[in-house]
C-alpha positions, 0 to 999 in steps of 0.5 A: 235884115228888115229895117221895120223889124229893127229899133234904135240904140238905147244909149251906148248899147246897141239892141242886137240885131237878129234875121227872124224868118217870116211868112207871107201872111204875118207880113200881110198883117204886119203891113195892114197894122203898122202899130204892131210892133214885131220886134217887141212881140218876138222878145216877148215870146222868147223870154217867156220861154227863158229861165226865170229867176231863182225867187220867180221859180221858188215862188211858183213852186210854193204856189203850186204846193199851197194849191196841193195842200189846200185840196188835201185840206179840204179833203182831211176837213171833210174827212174830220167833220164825218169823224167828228160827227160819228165819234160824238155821236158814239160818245152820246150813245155810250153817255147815255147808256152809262147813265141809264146803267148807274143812275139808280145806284148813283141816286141810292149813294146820293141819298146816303152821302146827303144824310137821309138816312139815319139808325134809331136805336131802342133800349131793352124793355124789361116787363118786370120793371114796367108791370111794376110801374102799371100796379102802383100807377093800378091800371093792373091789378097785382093778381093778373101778373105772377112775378118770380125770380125776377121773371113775370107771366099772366095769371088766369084772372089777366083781363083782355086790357091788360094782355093788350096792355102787355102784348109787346112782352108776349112772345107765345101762349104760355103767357111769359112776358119776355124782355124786349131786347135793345134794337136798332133800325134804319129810317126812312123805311122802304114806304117812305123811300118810295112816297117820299124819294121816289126810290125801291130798294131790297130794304132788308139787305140795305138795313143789314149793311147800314148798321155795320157801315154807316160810312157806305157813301164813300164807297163806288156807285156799284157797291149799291146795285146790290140793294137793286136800287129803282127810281120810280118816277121819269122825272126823277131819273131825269133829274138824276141824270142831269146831276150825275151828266158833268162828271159823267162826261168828263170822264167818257171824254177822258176814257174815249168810252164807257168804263 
C-alpha cells in the first residue's frame, strides 16, 4: 500500500484500505499533478459500475420508455395528421357531390314547405245562366242563341262579337255551348317558376300530384326528383347549397359518407 493513495479516518470508521495496482505512466501523471486525487477517482469509477438503487433504476427506465413512446408519437401524430387530411378531403368530396345531387329537389321541396304554391279552383260555368244575363244586359240579341231543354247553341244570325263573346263555351263547329266544368289548378305556373324562382320542372306531373297531396313537403328530398326539378341560375344553386350545407354535413360526419 502507497500512503499517497491513502485518506484519513472519518470518525470512528476507518475508510478501507485496498492495493490498487498501477502503471508507470498513471504514476508519471500522479506525481506532475499532486491536486488529483486518486483514491476518490478509483471510488469513483467503481461506483458508477455498482447497482444503483431501486428508484434510480425505475427512474431510467420510465425515461427510457418516455423517450420510446414520444418517437412512437410522433411517428402516430404523423401518421393522423395525413389520415386526417385525406379523410377531410374525402368528406369535401362526397359533400359536395350529395349536394350537387340533391339540391335541385332540395330546392323544389323548399318552395312547397315555404308555401309558394297554391291550387285555385273555378266553379263551373253554365252558358245558359250567362246567355240569359247577356240578353237582358242586351249585348246579345235573343235570335243569335237557341235555348231548349235547358241546353243553348248559336243560331245562323250569331254575330262574329257574340261567337267571341261565347267562344269559352264552344267546344267544336256544331255551334252547342258546353258547360264549363269546375276545375283546379296550381300557381305559380311553369313560366313564373322559371322568371321568377329560378327553377324547371315537368310542370304537368307536379300539378297532378299537388291536387292529390298538398302535404308533399313533409315527404324526403327524392320524392321530388321525379318532377326532374333544375335550378337555372349558378347563383341560386349556390344559395341552395349553402342552406342545405349544416345539415348536409352533419349528417356525412354521422354516416362517415354519402347516404
Amino acid at each position: 500500500m502507497k500512503s499517497k493513495a491513502g485518506r484519513p479516518t472519518i470518525g470512528d470508521r476507518k475508510l478501507v484500505q485496498r492495493m490498487v495496482t498501477s502503471d508507470p505512466e498513471i504514476e508519471e501523471f500522479l506525481r506532475k499533478n499532486p491536486s488529483v486525487n486518486a483514491s476518490d477517482i478509483y471510488r469513483r469509477a467503481v461506483r458508477s459500475m455498482m447497482p444503483r438503487d431501486i428508484d434510480s433504476i425505475r427512474l431510467s427506465k420510465l425515461a427510457e420508455e418516455i423517450s420510446e413512446m414520444r418517437v412512437s408519437l410522433s411517428i402516430k401524430e404523423a401518421e393522423y395528421s395525413s389520415l386526417k387530411k385525406r379523410v377531410e378531403e374525402r368528406e369535401k368530396l362526397q359533400l359536395d357531390l350529395r349536394l350537387e345531387q340533391d339540391c335541385h329537389p332540395w330546392y323544389l321541396r323548399s318552395l312547397v314547405q315555404s308555401g309558394v304554391f297554391r291550387v285555385m279552383r273555378s266553379e263551373s260555368v253554365d252558358p245558359v245562366a250567362m246567355v240569359m244575363e247577356e240578353i237582358q244586359a242586351g249585348t246579345i240579341r235573343e235570335y243569335e242563341v237557341e235555348i231548349s231543354d235547358g241546353r243553348a247553341s248559336l243560331t245562323d244570325k250569331a254575330t262574329p262579337q257574340t261567337r267571341k263573346r261565347l267562344r269559352q263555351f264552344l267546344r267544336d263547329r256544331n255551334n252547342t255551348l258546353m258547360p264549363i266544368p269546375s276545375r283546379e289548378w296550381v300557381v305559380p305556373i311553369q313560366d313564373t317558376l322559371r322568371s321568377g324562382y329560378s327553377i324547371s320542372i315537368e310542370f304537368d306531373e307536379f300539378q297532378k300530384e299537388f291536387l292529390l297531396n298538398q302535404s308533399m313537403g313533409d315527404l324526403p328530398v327524392d320524392y321530388f326528383r321525379r318532377f326532374k326539378p333544375v335550378i337555372i341560375q349558378e347563383k341560386v344553386k349556390s344559395e341552395v347549397k349553402g342552406r342545405m350545407e349544416p345539415a348536409y354535413r352533419h349528417i356525412t360526419l354521422e354516416t362517415g359518407g354519402v347516404a
